[in-house]
C-alpha positions in Angstrom: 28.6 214.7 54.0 30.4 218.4 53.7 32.1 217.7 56.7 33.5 213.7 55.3 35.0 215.5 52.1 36.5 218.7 53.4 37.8 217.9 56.9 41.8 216.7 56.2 42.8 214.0 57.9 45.2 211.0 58.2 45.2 207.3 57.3 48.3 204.5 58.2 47.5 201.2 56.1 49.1 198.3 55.5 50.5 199.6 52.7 51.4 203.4 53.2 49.9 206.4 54.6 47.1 208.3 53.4 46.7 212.2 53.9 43.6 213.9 52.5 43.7 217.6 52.7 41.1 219.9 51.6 41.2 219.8 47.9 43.2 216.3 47.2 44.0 212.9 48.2 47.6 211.2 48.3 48.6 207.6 48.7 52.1 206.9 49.4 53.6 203.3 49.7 55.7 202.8 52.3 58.2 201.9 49.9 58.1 205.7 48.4 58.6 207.5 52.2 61.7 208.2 53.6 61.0 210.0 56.5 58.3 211.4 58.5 58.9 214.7 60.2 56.9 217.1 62.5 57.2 221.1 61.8 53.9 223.1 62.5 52.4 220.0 60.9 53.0 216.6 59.7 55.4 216.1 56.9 55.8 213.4 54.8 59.5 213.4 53.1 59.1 211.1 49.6 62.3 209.3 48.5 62.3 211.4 45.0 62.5 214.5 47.3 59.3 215.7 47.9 57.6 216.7 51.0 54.3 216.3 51.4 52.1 218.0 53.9 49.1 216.5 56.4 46.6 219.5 57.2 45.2 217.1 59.2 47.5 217.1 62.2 49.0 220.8 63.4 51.1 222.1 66.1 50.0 225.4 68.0 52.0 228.5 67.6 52.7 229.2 70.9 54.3 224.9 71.3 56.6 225.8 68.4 57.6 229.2 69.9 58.5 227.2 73.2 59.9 224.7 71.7 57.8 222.2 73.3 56.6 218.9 71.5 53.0 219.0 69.9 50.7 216.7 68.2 52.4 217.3 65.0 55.5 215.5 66.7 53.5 212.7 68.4 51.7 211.7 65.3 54.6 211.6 63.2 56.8 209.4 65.6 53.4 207.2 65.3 53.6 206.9 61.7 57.4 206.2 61.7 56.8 203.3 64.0 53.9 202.0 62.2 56.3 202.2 58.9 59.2 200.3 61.1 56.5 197.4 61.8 54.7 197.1 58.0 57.4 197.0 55.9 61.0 197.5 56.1 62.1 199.6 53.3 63.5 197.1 50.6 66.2 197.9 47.7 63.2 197.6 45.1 62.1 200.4 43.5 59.8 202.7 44.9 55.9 202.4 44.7 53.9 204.9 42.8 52.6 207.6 45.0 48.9 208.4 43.8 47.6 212.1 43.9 43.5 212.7 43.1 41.9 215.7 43.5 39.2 216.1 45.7 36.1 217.2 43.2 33.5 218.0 45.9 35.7 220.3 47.6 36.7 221.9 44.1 33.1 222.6 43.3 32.4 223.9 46.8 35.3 226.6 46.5 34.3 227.7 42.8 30.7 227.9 44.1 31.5 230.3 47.1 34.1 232.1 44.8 31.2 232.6 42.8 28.8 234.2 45.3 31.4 236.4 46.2 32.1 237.5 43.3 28.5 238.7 42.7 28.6 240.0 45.8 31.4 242.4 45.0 30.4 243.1 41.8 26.6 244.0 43.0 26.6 247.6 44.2 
């Protein structure tokens, strides 16, 4: 169950992308991305500006420093073609990208801040 709410990943739908990383969860329309880009991970570039970014997918140090193509890149070309196919990007306004926050990976982090904290504080 830890493993389900803490491990980031990825989601193409019918109707956007989802990216979970560890402590929340966005749904974007296609009709609120612009572009999807590779860097050292996935990016996700949102018409009103904003970049979000997928934990889920990275590229190794040592492919960036080379200069050679990673997952990073092969994912996002994925995702750009998968936006191509579900829906061309129409003149409408854009949808409503929703942002939750992952509560079980919240509690999980307050409850190992805790214990280290005591830790510390314990002589």
């Amino acid at each position: 169950m830890l493993a389900v709410v803490l491990i980031p990943h990825i989601k193409v739908t019918a109707d956007g992308v989802v990216t979970r990383n560890v402590f929340h969860k966005i749904e974007m329309p296609w009709s609120a991305i612009k572009c999807v880009r590779a860097s050292s991970r996935v990016e996700v570039v949102l018409l009103d500006g904003n970049v979000i970014q997928c934990w889920a997918v990275q590229t190794p140090n040592w492919q960036l420093m080379l200069n050679k193509p990673g997952r990073a890149d092969v994912v996002a070309s994925k995702i750009e073609a998968a936006a191509e196919r579900s829906a061309p990007h129409s003149g409408g306004a854009p949808g409503a990208v929703r942002r939750t926050v992952n509560c079980a990976a919240s509690w999980w982090t307050l409850g190992i801040g805790a214990v280290l904290l005591v830790l510390v504080l314990i002589p």
